[in-house]
C-alpha positions in Angstrom: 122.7 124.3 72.0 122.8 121.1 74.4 120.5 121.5 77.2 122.2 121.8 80.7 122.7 119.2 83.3 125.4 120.3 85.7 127.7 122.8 86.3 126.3 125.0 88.9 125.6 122.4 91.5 123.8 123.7 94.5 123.3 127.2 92.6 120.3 129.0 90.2 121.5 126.2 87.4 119.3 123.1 88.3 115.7 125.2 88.2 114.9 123.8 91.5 114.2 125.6 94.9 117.5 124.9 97.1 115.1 122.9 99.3 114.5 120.0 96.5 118.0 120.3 94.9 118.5 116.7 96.1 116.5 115.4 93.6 118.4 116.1 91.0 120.9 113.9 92.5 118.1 111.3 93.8 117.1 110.8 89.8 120.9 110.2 88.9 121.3 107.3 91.7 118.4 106.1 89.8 120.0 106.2 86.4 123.1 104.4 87.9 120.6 102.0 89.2 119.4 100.7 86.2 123.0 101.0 84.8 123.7 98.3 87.8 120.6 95.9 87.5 121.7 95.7 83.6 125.0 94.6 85.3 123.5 92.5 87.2 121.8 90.7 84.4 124.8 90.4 82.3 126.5 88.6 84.9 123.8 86.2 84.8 125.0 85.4 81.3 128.5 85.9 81.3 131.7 87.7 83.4 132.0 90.8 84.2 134.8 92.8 83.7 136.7 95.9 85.2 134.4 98.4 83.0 131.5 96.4 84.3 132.8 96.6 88.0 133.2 100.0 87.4 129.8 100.9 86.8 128.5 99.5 89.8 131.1 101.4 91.9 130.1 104.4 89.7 126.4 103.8 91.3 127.2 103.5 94.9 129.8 106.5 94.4 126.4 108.5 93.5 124.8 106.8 96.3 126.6 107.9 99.0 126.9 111.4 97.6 123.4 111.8 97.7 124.0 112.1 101.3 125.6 115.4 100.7 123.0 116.7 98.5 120.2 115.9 100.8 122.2 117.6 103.4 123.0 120.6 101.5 119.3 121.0 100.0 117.9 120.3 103.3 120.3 121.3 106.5 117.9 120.6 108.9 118.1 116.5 108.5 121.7 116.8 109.1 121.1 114.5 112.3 118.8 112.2 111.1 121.1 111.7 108.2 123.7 110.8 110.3 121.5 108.6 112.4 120.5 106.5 108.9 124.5 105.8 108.3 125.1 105.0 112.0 122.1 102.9 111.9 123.0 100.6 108.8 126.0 99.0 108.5 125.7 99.0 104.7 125.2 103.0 104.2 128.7 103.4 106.3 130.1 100.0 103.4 129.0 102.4 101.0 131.2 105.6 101.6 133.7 103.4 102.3 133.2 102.2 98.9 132.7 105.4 97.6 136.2 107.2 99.4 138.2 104.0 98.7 137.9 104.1 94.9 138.4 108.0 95.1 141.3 108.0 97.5 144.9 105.8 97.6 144.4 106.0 101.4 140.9 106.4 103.4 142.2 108.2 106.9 138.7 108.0 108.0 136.7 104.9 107.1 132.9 104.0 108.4 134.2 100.6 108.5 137.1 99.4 106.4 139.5 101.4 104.4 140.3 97.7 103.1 137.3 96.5 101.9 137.3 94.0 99.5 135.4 93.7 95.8 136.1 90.0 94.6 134.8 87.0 92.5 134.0 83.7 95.2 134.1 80.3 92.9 133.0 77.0 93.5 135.4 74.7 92.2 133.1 72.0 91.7 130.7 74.0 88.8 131.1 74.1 85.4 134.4 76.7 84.5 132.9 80.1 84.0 129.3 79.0 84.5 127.7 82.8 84.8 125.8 83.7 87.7 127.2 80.6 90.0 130.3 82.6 91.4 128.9 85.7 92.3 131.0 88.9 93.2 131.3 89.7 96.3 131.9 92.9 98.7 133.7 92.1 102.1 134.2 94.5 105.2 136.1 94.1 108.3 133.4 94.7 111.1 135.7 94.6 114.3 136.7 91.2 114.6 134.4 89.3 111.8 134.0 90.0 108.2 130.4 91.3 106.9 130.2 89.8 103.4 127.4 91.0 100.5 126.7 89.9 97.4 127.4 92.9 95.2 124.1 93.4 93.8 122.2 92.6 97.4 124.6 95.3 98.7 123.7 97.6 95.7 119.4 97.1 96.5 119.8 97.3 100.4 121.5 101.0 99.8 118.7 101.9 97.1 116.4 100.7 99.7 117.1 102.3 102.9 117.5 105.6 100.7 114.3 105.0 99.1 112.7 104.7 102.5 114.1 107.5 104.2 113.2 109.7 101.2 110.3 108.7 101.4 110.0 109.0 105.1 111.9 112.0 106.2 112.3 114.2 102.8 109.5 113.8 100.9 107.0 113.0 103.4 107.5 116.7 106.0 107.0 118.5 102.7 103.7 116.9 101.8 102.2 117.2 105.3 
């Protein structure tokens, strides 16, 4: 028999204490990761396409939902969890992300239920040169438009999630 992965969520199934639960979710983010720098090396060589595209929404869809993991496992950083995503502007891009390709219509966006995931060329390179037209991730911030470099966008989220793991959920439990 197949050994286990899922299933029970938050319950007995994952063999963790509720308190580090997270953590399973933490190592899949990290798994997508590397699913999205392999991504982000192909495009270096050649386009992407939808199935490509896809797995880097797939990683910041497991991004943001590690929010609700860490919050479940770990009730007590509720308000410093909301503090990061009110904090960063890209955290907030990132359930965006994660609703709009879950949902025909976000009621309740960070940002921008609009957001935009698209391909900028320069007209004056070589047709199809990879890596020179890079994709890009727009958001309507009031009045101006915040636009990221997909992959930039994908290691600033890994980042501040790395630090604040490191910082507020790993760091109390060692001390």
């Amino acid at each position: 028999m197949p050994k286990w992965f899922g299933g029970a969520a938050l319950g007995s199934g994952l063999g963790l204490p509720p308190s580090d639960q997270w953590k399973a979710q933490w190592a899949r983010v990290k798994r997508w990761r590397v699913k999205a720098e392999r991504i982000r090396a192909k495009s270096m060589r050649e386009e992407l396409d939808a199935s490509d595209l896809d797995e880097v929404v797939a990683y910041l869809q497991n991004c943001y939902h590690l929010r609700d993991w860490v919050e479940a496992s770990r009730p007590e950083l509720k308000a410093l969890l909301d503090a990061l995503f009110q904090k960063h502007f890209e955290l907030g891009a990132c359930r965006d992300v994660c609703n709009g390709f879950k949902h025909k219509a976000v009621k309740r966006p960070s940002h921008d239920p609009d957001f935009n995931l698209y391909r900028e060329y320069d007209h004056f390179l070589e047709d199809g040169a990879p890596g020179r037209n890079p994709v890009l991730i727009a958001f309507a911030d009031g009045v101006n438009l915040r636009k990221f470099d997909l992959f930039e966008f994908t290691d600033t989220c890994f980042a501040l999630w790395t630090d604040f793991i490191a910082r507020e959920v790993e760091a109390p439990a060692r001390g």
